[in-house]
N, C-alpha and C positions, 0 to 999 in steps of 0.2 A: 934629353931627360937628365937632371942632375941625380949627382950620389942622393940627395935626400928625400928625392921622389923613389925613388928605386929602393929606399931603405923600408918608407913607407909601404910601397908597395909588397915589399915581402914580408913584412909580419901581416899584413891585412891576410894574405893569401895562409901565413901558417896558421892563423885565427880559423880562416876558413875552413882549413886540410881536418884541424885537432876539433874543431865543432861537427864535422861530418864522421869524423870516426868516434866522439865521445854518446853520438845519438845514440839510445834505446832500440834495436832491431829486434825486440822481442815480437812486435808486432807487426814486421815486415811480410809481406805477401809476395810469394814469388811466381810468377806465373814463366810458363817455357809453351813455345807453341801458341796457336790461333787465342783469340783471344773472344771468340763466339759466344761463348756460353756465358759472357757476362750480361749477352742483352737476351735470352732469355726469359720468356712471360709463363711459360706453361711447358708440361710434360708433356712429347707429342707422340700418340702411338706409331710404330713403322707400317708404313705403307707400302705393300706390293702389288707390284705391275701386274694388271691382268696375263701380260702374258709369260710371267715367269712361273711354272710348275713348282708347288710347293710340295716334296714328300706328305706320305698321308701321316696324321696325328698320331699320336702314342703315349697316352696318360701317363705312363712309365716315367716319361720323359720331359712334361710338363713343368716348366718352375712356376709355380708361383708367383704372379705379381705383388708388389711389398706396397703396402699403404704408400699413397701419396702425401706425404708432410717435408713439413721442414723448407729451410731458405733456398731460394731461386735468385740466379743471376748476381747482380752486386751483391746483395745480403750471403752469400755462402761463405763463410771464413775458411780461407785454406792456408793459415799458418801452422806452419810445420809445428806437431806435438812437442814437448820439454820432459823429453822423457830422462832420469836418470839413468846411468848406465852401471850398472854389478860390478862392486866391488872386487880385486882380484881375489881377496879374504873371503869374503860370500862366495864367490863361484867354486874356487877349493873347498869349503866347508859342504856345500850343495854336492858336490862331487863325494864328497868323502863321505857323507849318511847315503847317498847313492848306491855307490860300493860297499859302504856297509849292508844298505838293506839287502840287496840285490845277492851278498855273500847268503847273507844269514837265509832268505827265503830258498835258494840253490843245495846250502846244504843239508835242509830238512828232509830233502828229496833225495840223498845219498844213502845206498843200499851199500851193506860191508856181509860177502859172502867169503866161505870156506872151500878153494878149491885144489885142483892139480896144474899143472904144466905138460905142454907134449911128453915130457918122459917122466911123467906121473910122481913128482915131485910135490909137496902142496903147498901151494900161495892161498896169499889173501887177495879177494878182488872188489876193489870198488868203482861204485857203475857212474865216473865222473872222471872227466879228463887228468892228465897229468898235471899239470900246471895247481889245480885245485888240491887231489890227494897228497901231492908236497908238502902245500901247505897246512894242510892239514896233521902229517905229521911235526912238520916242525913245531908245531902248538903244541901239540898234544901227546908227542911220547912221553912228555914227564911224567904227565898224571899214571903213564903204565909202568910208570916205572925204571926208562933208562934215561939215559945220559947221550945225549949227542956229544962225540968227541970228534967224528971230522962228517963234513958234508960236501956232494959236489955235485949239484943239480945235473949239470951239463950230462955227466955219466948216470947220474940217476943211482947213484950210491953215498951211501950212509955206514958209516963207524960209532957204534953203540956199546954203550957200558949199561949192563940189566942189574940193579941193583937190587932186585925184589920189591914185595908191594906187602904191605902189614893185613893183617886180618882184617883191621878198621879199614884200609884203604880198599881192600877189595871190597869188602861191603858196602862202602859208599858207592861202587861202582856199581852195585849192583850183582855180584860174581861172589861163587864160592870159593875157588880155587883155581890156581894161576900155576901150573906145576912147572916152571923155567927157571934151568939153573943158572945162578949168577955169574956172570961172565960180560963178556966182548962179544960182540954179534956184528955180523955186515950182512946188512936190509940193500938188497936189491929193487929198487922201483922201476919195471916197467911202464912203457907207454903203448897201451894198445886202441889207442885212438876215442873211443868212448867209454874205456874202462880203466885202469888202471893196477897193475899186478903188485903185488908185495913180500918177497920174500927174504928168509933169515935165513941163517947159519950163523954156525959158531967158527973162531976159528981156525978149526978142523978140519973144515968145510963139511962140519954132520949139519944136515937141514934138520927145521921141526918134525918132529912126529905131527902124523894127521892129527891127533888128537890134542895137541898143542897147537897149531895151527889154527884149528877151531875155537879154541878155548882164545886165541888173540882176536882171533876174526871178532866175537863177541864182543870183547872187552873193548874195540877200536867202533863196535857198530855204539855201542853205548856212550861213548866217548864222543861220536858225530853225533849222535840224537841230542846230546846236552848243549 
């Protein structure tokens, strides 16, 4: 065979290769396995051998047989659906009204009570894991009034500057009076597994009085309700 059969011969063949891969496979049917069910006339119900024992019946348990319609044998089309696939921006978006919803319904459901510690010291306590009341304060101690100046989840401790809250401010909260003097405070947050402890001092190391204690418990239950 000369060079110029051989020349011919290979662009025939790349004509061939680039028309077999430029074909439309949209409508390509793949089948794997027997290939039976193409010659198919009719649905046929199963038949059991007399002599295999059938357990007895139980309505309970009964499907349903689904109307007989639709194509039999060649007429079945089984090319694979054209389904688009979620964008990375859509799935983070869907994630993130997710997380939001999923916050906001969670913390409707957060109780903020008034209590003591084994040696009768008094915390706040809220009935939501740690991870939750964290964040919860890091939103929200402005509105009461301090200042985050250090924080460090890991220990579960917080450095606070209480700046006080105006007359207007407490009345939007809902609160008469907020009797805490202005100062530096370190908020201890416990982790007591389905609750969450919260306590202050100044530092003195003088804790709240019960009755200031209280008077925050309030102010932080109003603070989660909103």
């Amino acid at each position: 065979m000369n060079k110029a059969s051989l020349k011919i011969l290979s662009i025939a063949a790349s004509v061939l290769v680039i028309t077999g891969c430029s074909k439309d496979t949209s409508f390509t049917k793949e089948v794997r396995g027997p290939d039976d069910y193409l010659y198919v006339t009719s649905p046929k119900e199963l038949n059991i051998p007399p002599s295999i024992a059938l357990p007895p019946q139980n309505g309970d348990f009964e499907i349903a047989l689904p109307a007989k319609d639709g194509n039999l044998g060649r007429d079945i089309d089984i090319t694979p659906p054209n389904v688009g696939l979620t964008s990375v921006e859509d799935q983070e978006q869907t994630k993130f009204a997710q997380d939001e919803l999923s916050s906001g319904l969670y913390q409707e459901s957060i109780t903020v009570s008034s209590g003591t510690d084994e040696t009768s010291l008094p915390i706040v306590l809220l009935n939501t894991n740690f991870s939750q009341a964290w964040g919860i304060l890091t939103t929200n101690l402005s509105q009461l009034g301090f200042e985050i100046l250090e924080q460090n989840q890991t220990n579960g401790s917080m450095k606070v500057e209480y700046k006080g809250l105006s007359s207007s401010e407490l009345q939007s909260l809902g609160a008469v009076e907020f009797l805490l003097p202005e100062g530096v405070y370190l908020i201890q947050v416990g982790d007591l597994n389905t609750q969450t402890s919260i306590q202050l001092r100044n530092e003195k190391n003088t804790y709240l009085t019960q009755s200031q204690n209280d008077a925050l418990s309030e102010l932080l239950q109003k603070i989660v309700n909103n």
